[in-house]
VEXDREN-2710 file (C-alpha; in Angstrom, 1 decimal):
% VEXDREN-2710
k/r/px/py/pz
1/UNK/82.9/63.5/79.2
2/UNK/79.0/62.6/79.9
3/UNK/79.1/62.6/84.2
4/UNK/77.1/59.4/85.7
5/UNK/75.0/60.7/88.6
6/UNK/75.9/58.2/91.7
7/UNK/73.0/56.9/93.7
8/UNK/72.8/55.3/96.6
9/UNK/76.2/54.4/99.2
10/UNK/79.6/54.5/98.4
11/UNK/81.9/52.4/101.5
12/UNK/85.3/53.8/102.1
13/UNK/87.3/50.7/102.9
14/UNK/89.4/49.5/105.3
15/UNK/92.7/48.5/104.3
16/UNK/93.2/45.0/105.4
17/UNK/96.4/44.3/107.4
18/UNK/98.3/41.6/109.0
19/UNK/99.4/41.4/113.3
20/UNK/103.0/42.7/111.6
21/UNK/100.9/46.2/109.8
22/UNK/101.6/44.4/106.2
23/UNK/98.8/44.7/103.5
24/UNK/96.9/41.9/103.5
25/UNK/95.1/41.2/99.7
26/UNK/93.9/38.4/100.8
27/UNK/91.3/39.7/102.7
28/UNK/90.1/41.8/99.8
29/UNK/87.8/39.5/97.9
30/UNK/86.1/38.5/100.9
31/UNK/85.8/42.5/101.6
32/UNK/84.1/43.5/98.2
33/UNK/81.7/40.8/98.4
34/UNK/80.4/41.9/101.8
35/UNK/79.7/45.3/100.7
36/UNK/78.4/44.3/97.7
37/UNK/76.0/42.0/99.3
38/UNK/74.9/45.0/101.7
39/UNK/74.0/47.0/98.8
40/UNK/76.7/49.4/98.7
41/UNK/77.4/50.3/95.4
42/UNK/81.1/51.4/95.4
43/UNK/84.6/51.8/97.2
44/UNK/86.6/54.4/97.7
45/UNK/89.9/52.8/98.5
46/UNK/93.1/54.4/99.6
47/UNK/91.4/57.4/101.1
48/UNK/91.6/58.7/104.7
49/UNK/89.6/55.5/106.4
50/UNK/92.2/53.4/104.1
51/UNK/95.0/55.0/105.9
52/UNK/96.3/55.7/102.5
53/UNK/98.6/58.0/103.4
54/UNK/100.6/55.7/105.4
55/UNK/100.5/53.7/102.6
56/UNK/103.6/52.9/100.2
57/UNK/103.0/53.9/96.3
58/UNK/103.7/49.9/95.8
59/UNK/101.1/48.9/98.0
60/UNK/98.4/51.7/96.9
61/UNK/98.9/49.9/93.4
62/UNK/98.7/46.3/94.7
63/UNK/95.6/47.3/96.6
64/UNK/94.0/48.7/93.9
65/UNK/94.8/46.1/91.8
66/UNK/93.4/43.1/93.6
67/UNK/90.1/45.2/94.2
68/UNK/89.6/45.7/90.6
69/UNK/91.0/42.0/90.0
70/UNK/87.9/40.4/93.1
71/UNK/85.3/43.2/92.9
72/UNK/81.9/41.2/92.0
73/UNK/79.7/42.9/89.2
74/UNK/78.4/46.6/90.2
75/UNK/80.5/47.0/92.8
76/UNK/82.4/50.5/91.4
77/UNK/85.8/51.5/92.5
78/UNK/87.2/54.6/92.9
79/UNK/91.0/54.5/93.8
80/UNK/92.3/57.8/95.8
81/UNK/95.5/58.7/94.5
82/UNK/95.9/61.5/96.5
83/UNK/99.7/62.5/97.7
84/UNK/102.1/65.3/98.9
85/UNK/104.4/64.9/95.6
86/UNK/102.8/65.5/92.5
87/UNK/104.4/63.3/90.5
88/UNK/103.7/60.3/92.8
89/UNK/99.6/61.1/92.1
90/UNK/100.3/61.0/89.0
91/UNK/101.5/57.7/88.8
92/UNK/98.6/56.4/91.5
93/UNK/96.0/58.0/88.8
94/UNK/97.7/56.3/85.7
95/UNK/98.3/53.1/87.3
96/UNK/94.5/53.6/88.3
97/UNK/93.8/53.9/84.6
98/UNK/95.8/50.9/83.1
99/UNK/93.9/48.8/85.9
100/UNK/90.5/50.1/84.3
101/UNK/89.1/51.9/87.6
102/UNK/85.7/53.6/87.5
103/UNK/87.4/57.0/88.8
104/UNK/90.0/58.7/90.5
105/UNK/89.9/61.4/93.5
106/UNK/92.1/63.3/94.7
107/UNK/92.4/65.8/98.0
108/UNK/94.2/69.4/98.1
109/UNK/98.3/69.3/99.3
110/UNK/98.1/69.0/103.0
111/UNK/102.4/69.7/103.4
112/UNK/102.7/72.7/101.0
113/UNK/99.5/74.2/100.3
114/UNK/98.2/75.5/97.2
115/UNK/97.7/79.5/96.9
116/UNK/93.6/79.5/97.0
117/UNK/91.1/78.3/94.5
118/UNK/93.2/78.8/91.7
119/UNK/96.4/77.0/93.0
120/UNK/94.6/74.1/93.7
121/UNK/93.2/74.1/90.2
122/UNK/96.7/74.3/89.0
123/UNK/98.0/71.3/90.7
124/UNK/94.5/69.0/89.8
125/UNK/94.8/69.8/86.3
126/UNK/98.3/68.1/86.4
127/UNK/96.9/65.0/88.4
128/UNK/93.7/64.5/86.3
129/UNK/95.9/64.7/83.0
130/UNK/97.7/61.3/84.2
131/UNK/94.4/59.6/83.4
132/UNK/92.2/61.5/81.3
133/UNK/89.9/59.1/80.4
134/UNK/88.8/58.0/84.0
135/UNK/86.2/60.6/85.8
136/UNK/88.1/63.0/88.5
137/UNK/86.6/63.7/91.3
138/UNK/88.0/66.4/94.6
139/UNK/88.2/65.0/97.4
140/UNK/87.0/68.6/99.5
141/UNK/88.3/67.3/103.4
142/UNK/89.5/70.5/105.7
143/UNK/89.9/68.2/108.7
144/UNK/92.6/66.6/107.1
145/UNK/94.2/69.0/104.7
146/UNK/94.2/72.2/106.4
147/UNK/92.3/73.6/103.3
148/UNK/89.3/75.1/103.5
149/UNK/87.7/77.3/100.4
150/UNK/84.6/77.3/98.2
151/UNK/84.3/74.2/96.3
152/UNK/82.0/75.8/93.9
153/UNK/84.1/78.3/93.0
154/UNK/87.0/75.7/92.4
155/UNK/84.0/73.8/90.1
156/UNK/84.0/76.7/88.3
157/UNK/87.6/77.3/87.4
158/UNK/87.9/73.8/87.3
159/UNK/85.5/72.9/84.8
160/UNK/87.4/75.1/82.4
161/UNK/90.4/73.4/82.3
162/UNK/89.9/69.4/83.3
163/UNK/87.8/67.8/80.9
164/UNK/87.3/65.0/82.7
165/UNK/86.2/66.7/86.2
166/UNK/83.0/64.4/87.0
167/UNK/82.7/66.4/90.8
168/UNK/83.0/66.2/94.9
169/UNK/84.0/63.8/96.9
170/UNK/82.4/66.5/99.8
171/UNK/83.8/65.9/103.2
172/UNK/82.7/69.3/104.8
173/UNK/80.0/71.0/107.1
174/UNK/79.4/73.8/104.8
175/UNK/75.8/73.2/103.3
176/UNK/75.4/76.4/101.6
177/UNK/78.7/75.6/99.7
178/UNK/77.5/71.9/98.7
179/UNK/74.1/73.2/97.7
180/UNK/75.6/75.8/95.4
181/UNK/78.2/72.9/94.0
182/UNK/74.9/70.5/93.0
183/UNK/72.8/73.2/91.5
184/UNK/75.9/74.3/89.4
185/UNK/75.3/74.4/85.5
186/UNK/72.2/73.0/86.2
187/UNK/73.3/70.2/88.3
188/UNK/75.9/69.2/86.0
189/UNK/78.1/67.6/88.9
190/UNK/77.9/64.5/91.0
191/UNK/78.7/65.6/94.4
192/UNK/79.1/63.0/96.9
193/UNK/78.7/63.5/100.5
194/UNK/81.3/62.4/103.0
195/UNK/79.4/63.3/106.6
196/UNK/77.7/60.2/107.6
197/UNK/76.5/61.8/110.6
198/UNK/74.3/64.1/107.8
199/UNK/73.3/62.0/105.2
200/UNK/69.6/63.0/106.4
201/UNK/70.7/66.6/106.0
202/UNK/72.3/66.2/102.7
203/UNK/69.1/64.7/100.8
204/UNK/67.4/67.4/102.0
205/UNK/69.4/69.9/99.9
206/UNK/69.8/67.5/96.7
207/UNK/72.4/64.6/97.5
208/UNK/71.9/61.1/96.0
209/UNK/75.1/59.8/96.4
210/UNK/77.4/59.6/99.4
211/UNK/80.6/58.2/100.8
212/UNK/81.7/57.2/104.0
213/UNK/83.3/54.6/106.4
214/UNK/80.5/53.9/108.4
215/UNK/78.7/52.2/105.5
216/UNK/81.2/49.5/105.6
217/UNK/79.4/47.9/108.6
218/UNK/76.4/50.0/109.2
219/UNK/74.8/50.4/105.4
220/UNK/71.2/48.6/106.3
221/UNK/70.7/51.6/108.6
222/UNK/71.7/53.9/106.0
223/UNK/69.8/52.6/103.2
224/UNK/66.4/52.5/105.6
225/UNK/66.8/56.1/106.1
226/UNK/67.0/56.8/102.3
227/UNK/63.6/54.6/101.9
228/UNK/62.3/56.4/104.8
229/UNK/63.1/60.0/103.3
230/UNK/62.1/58.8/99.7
231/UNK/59.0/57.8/101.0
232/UNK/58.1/61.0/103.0
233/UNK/58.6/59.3/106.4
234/UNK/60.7/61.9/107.8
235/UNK/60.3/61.1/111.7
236/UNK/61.5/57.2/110.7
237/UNK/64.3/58.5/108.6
238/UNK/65.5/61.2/111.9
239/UNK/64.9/58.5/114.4
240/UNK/67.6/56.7/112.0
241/UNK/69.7/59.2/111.5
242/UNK/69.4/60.0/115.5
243/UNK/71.0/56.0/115.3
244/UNK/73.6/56.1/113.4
245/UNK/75.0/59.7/115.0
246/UNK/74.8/57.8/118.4
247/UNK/76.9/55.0/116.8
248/UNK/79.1/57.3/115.2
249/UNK/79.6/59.2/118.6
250/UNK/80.3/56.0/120.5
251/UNK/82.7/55.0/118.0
252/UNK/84.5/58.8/118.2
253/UNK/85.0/59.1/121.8
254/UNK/86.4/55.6/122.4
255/UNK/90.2/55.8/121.3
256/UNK/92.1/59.0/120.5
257/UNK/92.2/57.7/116.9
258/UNK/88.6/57.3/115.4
259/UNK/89.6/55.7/111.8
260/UNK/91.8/52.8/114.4
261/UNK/88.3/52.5/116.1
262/UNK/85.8/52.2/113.2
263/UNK/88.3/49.6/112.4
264/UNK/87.9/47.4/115.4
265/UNK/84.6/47.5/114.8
266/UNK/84.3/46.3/111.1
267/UNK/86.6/43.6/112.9
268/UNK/83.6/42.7/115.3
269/UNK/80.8/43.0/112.8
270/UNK/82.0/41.8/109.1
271/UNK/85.4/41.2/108.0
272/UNK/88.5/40.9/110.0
273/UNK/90.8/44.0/108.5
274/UNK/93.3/43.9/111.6
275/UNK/95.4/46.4/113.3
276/UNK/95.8/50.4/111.7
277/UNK/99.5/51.5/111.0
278/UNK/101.4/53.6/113.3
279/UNK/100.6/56.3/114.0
280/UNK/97.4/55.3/115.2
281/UNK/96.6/53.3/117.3
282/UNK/93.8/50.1/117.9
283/UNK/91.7/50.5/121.1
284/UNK/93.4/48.7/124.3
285/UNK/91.0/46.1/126.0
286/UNK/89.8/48.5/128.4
287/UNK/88.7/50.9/125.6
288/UNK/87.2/48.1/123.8
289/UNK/85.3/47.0/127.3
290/UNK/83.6/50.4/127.4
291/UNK/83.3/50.2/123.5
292/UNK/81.5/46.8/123.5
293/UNK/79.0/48.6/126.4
294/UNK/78.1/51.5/125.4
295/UNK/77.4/50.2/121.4
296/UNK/74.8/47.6/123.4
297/UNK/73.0/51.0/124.6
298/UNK/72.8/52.4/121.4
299/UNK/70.6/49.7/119.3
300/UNK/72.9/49.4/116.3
301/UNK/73.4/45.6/116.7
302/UNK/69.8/45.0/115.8
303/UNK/70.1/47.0/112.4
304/UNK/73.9/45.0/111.7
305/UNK/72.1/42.0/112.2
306/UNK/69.8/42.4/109.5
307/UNK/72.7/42.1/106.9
308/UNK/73.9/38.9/104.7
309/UNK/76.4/37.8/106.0
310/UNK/79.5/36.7/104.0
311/UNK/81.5/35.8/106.8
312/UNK/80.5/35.2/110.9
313/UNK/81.6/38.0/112.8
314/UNK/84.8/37.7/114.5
315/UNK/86.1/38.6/117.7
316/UNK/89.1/40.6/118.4
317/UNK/91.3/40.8/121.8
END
């Protein structure tokens, strides 16, 4: 399988819900077009900031059907079909396939744990067989999983035995690790980088593609830092940077549950995706109070701002 390079930002979407926590689909076409007129170039749907884990196998399909059904021209989609039962990803990464999805990705089991390196091979080879014509992609994301090894040694064993293994999905501090993974067989790999907090970082040692949830609301700060970086501006593409970690951190310490938060805030700034599904939590209105304050500080409205809008903000009690 020839790997396409990604460039450029990847959102992780929201998944839209009702006042009840139902899916709502109808939201979706709306959704798409905003990122695609923010000039993202993919989603990444069902993944962590999807909540798809407290997602039904029903509703991961009828999710990632309307997204392929509304997505405008260009806009890629990668549907996660990650699970704890084996057999259920491989019916997420067929279903994927039948729905003609750019790619699938997948993270390690986070329940029972695969025995190192070569355990989790064993179980991706049986998930990227379901749909072996679609690119596969790990989704490498300790914080959640519990797993934490050397990506470019699973790259390695990998490789041998998934022929359609197109890279990382790589949610992880470890740069050394990452830099080994892009300059493996001569950079055969697309390696996408999930910190947005280090996108900065990450071009530094080689990324060109990256995925994340803050680029649902906050790409045009995002893509000004690439300019910036491509252009040899480096103190323009830190002060950035320096931006968006201060949004991020805002963001982080308003709720006990981050991914509910980020939420709200797409809520305030773009498209209205509703409340997160038990077990987290949306902000109260006093969290939101301090929320609304302390984003003012930070100077990420101005950068917002400076996105087309496909639908007027919308304000949230």
């Amino acid at each position: 399988m020839i790997i396409q390079k990604t460039e450029g930002l990847i959102a992780a979407p929201f998944t839209p819900m009702r006042s009840d926590r139902s899916v709502n689909l109808d939201v979706i076409k709306s959704y798409a077009n905003w990122l695609h007129s923010n000039g993202v170039v993919g989603a990444f749907i069902c993944g962590t900031t999807g909540e798809g884990m407290s997602l039904t196998i029903d509703e991961r399909q009828k999710i990632a059907e309307r997204w392929m059904a509304v997505s405008p021209k260009g806009l890629r989609v990668i549907v996660h079909v990650g699970h704890a039962s084996l057999a259920d990803c491989r019916t997420l990464a067929a279903h994927a396939a039948s729905i003609g999805a750019d790619s699938t990705s997948y993270l390690a089991p986070f329940f029972f744990r695969p025995n190192g390196v070569a355990g989790l091979v064993d179980w991706c080879v049986q998930v990227a067989c379901a749909a072996p014509q679609l690119p596969f992609y790990y989704h490498q994301i300790p914080s959640m999983t519990g797993v934490t090894l050397q990506v470019s040694e699973y790259l390695r064993l990998a490789s041998k035995r998934i022929p359609n293994l197109a890279g990382v999905k790589y949610t992880f501090e470890d740069i050394e690790d990452c830099t080994r993974c892009i300059q493996l067989e001569n950079g055969r790999f697309d390696i996408l980088f999930g910190r947005d907090e280090m996108l900065l970082t990450s071009l530094g040692f080689g990324v060109r593609g990256a995925v994340g949830s803050t680029y649902n609301f906050a790409a045009p700060i995002y893509q000004a830092l690439t300019v910036a970086y491509d252009r040899g501006d480096l103190p323009k593409a830190a002060e950035l940077q320096a931006l968006s970690v201060r949004m991020i951190n805002v963001l982080v310490a308003g709720s006990p549950f981050p991914t509910a938060t980020f939420k709200w805030f797409m809520s305030q700034v773009g498209i209205d995706c509703g409340p997160a599904r038990l077990p987290l939590q949306y902000p109260t209105p006093v969290q939101i109070a301090a929320l609304e304050a302390n984003l003012e500080t930070t100077g990420v409205y101005d950068w917002i701002k400076r996105a087309p809008a496909v639908l007027k903000p919308v304000a949230r009690g």
